[in-house]
DSSP file (Angstrom, degrees, kcal/mol; ACC not computed):
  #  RESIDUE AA STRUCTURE BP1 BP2  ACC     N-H-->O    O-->H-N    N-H-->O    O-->H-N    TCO  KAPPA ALPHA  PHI   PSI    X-CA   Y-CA   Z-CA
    1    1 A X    >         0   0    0      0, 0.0     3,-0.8     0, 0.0     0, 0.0   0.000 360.0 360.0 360.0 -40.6  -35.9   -9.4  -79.9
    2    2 A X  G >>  +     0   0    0      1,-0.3     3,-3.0     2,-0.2     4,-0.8   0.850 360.0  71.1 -61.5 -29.1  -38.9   -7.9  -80.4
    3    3 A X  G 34 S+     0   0    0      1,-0.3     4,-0.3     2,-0.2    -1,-0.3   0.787  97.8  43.5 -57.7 -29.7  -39.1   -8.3  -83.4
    4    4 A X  G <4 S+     0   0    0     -3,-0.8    -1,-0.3     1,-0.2     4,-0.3   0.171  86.0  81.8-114.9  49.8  -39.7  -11.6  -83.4
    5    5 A X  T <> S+     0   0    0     -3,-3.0     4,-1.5     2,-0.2    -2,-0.2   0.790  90.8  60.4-112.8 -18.0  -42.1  -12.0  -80.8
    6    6 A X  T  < S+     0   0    0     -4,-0.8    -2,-0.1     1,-0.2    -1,-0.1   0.571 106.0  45.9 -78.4 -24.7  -45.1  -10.9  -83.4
    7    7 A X  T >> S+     0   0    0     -4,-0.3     3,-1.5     2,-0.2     4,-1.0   0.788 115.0  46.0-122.0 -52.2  -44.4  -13.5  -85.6
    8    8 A X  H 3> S+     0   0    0     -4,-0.3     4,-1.6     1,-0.3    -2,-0.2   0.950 111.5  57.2 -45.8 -49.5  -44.2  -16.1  -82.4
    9    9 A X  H 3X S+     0   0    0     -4,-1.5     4,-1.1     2,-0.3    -1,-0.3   0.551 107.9  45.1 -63.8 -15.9  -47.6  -14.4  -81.2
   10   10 A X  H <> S+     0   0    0     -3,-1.5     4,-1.4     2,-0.2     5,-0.2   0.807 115.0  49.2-104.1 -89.6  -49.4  -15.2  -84.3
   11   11 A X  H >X S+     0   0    0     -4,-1.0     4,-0.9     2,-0.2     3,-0.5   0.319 102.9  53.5  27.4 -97.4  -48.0  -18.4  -84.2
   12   12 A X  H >X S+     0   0    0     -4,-1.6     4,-1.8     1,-0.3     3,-1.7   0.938 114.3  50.5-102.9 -96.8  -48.9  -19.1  -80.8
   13   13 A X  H 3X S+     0   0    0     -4,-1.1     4,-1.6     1,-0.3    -1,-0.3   0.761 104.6  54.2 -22.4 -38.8  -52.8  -18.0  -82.1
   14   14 A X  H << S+     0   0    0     -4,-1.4     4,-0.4    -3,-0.5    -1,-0.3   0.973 105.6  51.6 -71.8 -48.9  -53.0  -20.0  -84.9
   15   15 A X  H XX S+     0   0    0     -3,-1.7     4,-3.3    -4,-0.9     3,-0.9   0.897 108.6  52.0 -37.3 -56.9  -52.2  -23.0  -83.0
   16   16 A X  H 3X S+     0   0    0     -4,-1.8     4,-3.7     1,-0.3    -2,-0.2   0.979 109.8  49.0 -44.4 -54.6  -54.8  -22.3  -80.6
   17   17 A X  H 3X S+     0   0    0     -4,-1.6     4,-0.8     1,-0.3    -1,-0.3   0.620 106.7  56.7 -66.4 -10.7  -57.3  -21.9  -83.2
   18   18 A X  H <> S+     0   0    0     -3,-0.9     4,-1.3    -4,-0.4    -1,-0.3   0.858 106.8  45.4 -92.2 -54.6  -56.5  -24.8  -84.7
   19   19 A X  H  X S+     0   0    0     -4,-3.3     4,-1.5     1,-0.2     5,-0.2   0.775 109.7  55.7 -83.3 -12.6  -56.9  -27.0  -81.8
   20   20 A X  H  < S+     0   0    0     -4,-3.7     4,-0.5    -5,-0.2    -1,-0.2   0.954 108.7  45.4 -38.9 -61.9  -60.1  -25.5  -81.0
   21   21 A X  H >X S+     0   0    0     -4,-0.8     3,-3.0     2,-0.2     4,-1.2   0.992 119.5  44.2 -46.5 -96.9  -61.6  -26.2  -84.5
   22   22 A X  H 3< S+     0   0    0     -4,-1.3     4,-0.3     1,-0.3    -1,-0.2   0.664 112.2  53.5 -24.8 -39.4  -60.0  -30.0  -84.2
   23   23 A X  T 3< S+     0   0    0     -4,-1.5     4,-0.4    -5,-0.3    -1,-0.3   0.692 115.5  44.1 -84.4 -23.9  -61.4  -30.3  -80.4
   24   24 A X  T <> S+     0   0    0     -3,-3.0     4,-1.9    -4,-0.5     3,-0.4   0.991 110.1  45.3 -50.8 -72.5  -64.6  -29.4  -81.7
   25   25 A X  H  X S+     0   0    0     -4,-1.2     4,-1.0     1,-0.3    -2,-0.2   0.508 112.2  54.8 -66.5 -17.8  -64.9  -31.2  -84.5
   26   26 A X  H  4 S+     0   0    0     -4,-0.3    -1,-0.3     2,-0.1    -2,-0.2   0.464 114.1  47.6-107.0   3.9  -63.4  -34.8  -82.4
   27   27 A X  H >> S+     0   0    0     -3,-0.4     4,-1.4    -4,-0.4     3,-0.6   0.633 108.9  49.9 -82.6 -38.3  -66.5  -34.0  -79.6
   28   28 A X  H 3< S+     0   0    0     -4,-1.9     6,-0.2     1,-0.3    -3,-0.1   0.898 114.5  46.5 -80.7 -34.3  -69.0  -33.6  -82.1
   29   29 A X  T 3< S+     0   0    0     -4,-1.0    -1,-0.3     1,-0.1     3,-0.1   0.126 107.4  53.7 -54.5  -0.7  -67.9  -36.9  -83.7
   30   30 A X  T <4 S+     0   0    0     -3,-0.6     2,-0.3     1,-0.4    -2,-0.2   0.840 120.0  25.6-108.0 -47.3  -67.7  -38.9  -80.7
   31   31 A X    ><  -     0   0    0     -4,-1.4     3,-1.0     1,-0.1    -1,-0.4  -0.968  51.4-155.5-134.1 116.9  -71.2  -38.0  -79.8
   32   32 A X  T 3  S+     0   0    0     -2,-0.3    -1,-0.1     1,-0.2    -3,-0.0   0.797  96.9  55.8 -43.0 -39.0  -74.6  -36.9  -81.2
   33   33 A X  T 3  S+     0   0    0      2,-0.0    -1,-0.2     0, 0.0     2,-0.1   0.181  76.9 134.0 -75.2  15.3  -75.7  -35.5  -78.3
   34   34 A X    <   -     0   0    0     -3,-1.0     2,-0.7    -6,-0.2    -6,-0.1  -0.113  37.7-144.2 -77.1 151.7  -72.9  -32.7  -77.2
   35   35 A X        -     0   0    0     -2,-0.1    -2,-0.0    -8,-0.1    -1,-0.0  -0.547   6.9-138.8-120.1  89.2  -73.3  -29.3  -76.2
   36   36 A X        -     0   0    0     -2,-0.7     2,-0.4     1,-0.1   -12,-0.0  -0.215  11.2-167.2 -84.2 130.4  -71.3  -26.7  -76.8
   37   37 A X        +     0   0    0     15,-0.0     2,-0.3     2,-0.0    -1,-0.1  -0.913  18.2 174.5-125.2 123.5  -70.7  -24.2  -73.9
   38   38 A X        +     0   0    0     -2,-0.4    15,-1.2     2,-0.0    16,-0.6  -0.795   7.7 160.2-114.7 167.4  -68.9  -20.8  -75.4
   39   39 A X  E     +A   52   0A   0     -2,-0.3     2,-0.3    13,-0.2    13,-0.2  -0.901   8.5 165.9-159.4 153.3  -68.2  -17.8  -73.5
   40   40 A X  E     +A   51   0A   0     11,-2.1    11,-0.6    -2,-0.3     2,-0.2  -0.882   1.7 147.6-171.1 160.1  -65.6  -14.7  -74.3
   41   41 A X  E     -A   50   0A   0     -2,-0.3     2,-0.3     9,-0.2     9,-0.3  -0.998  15.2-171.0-174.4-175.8  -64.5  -11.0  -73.4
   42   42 A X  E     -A   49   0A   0      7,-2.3     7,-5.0    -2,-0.2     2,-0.4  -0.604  33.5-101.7-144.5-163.5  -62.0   -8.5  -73.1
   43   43 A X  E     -A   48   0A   0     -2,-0.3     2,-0.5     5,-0.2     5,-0.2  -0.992  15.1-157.0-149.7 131.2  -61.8   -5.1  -71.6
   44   44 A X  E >  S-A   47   0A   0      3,-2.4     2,-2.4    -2,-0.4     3,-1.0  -0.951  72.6 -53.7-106.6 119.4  -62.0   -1.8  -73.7
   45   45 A X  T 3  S-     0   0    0     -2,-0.5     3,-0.1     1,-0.2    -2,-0.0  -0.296 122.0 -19.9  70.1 -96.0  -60.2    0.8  -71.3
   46   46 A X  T 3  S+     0   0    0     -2,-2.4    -1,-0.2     1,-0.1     2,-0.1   0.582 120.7  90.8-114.1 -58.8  -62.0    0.6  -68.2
   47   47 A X  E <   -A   44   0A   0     -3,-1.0    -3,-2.4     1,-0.1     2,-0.3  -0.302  58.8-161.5 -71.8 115.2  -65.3   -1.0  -69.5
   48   48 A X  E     +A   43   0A   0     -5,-0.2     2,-0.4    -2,-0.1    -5,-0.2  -0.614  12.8 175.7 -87.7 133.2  -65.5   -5.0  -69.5
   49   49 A X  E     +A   42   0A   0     -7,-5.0    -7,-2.3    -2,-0.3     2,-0.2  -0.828   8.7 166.9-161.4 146.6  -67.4   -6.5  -71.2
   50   50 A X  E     -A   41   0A   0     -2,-0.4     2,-0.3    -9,-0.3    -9,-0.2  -0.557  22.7-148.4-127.4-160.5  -68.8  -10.6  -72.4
   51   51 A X  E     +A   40   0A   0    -11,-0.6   -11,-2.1    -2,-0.2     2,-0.2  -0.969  24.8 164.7-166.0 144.9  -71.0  -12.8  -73.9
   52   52 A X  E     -A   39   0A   0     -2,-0.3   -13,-0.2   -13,-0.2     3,-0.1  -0.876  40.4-136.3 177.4 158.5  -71.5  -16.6  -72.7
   53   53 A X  S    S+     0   0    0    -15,-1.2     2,-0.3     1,-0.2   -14,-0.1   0.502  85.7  39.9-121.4 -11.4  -74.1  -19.4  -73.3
   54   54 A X  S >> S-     0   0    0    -16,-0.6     4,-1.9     1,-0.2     3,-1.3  -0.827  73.0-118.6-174.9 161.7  -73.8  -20.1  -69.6
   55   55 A X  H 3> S+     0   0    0     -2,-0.3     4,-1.0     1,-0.3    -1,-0.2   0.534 115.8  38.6 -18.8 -68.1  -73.5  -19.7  -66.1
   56   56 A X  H >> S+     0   0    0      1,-0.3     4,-0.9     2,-0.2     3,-0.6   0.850 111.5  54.6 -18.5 -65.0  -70.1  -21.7  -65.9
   57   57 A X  H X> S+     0   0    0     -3,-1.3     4,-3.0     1,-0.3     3,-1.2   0.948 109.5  52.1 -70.1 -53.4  -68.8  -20.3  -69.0
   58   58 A X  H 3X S+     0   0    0     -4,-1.9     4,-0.6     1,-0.2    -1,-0.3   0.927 111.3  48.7 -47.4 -56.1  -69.8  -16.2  -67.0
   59   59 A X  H << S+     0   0    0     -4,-1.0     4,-0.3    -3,-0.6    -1,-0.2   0.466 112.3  48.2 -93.0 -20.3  -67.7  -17.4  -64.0
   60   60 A X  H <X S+     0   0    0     -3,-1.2     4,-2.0    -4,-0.9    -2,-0.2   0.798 121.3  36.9 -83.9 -57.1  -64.4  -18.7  -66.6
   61   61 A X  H  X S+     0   0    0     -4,-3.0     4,-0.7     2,-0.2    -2,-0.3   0.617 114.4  53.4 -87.0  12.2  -64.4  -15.5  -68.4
   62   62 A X  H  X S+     0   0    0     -4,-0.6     4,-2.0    -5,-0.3    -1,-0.2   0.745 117.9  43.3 -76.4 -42.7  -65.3  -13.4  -65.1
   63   63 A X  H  > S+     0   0    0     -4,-0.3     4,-0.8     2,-0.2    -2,-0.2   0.793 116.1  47.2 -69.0 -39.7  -62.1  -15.2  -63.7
   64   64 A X  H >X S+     0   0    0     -4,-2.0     3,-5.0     2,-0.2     4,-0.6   0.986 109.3  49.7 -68.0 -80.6  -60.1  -14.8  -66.7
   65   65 A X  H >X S+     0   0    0     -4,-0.7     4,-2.5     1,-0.4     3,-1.7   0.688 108.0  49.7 -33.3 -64.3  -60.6  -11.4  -67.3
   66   66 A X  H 3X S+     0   0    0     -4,-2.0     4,-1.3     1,-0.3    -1,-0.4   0.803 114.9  51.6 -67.9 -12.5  -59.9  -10.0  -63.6
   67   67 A X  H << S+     0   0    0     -3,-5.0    -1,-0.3    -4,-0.8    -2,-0.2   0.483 115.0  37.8-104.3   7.6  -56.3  -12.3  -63.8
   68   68 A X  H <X S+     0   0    0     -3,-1.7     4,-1.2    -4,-0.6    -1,-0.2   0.381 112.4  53.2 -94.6  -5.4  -55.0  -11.1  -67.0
   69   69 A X  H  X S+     0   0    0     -4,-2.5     4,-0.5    -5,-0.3    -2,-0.2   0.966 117.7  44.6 -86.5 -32.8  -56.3   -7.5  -66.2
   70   70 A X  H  X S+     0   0    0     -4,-1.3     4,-1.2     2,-0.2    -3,-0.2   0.628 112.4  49.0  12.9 -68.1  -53.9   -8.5  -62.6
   71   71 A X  H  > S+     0   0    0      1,-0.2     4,-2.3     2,-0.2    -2,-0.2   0.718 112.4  46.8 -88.6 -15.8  -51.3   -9.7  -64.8
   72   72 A X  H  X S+     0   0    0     -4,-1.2     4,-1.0     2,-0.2    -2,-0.2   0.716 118.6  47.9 -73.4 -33.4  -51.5   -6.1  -67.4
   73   73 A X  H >X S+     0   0    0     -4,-0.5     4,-1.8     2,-0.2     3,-1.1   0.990 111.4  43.4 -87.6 -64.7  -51.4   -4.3  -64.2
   74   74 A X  H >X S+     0   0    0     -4,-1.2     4,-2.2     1,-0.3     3,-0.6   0.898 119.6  45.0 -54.3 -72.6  -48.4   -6.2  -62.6
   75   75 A X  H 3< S+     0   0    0     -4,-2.3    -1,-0.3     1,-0.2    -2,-0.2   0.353 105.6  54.4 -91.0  17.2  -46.3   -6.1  -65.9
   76   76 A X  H <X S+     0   0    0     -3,-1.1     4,-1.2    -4,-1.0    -1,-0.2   0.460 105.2  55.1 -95.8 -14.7  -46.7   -2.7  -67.0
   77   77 A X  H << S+     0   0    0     -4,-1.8     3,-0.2    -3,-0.6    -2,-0.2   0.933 106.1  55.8 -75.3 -41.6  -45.5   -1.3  -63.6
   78   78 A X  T  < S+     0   0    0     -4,-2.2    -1,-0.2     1,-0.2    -2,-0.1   0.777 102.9  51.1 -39.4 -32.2  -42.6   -3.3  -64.2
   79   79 A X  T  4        0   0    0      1,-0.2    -1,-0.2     0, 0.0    -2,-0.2   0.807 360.0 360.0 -85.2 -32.9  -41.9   -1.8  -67.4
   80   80 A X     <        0   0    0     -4,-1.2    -1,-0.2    -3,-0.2    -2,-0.1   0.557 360.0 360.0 -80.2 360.0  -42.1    1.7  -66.0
């Protein structure tokens, strides 16, 4: 079973990245004037850390972060 959950997971990524690219590219076409708001970040260890072009976008990945770090927490105690 595991085995095929890497193949899924890439998958799964590719898609994303694909509709990013596409959702981009049909925003930028609709309107001359559009503004692209980015933000990402992770956690190495302990240490968090991001980058983002604006408030909003600090307050999505601030949110993210602490409910996947939540959801790491949650399902590796399970596993033990």
């Amino acid at each position: 079973m595991e085995e095929q959950l890497i193949p899924i997971g890439f998958f799964v990524i590719l898609v994303g990245i694909v509709i990013i690219i596409i959702g981009t590219f049909l925003a930028v076409l609709k309107s001359k004037q559009t503004k692209v708001e980015w933000g990402f970040g992770g956690i190495l260890w302990f240490i968090p850390f991001g980058y983002w072009s604006s408030k909003r976008m600090m307050y999505f990945v601030i949110v993210s972060l602490v409910i996947l770090s939540i959801l790491f927490f949650v399902l590796t105690k399970k596993l033990i």
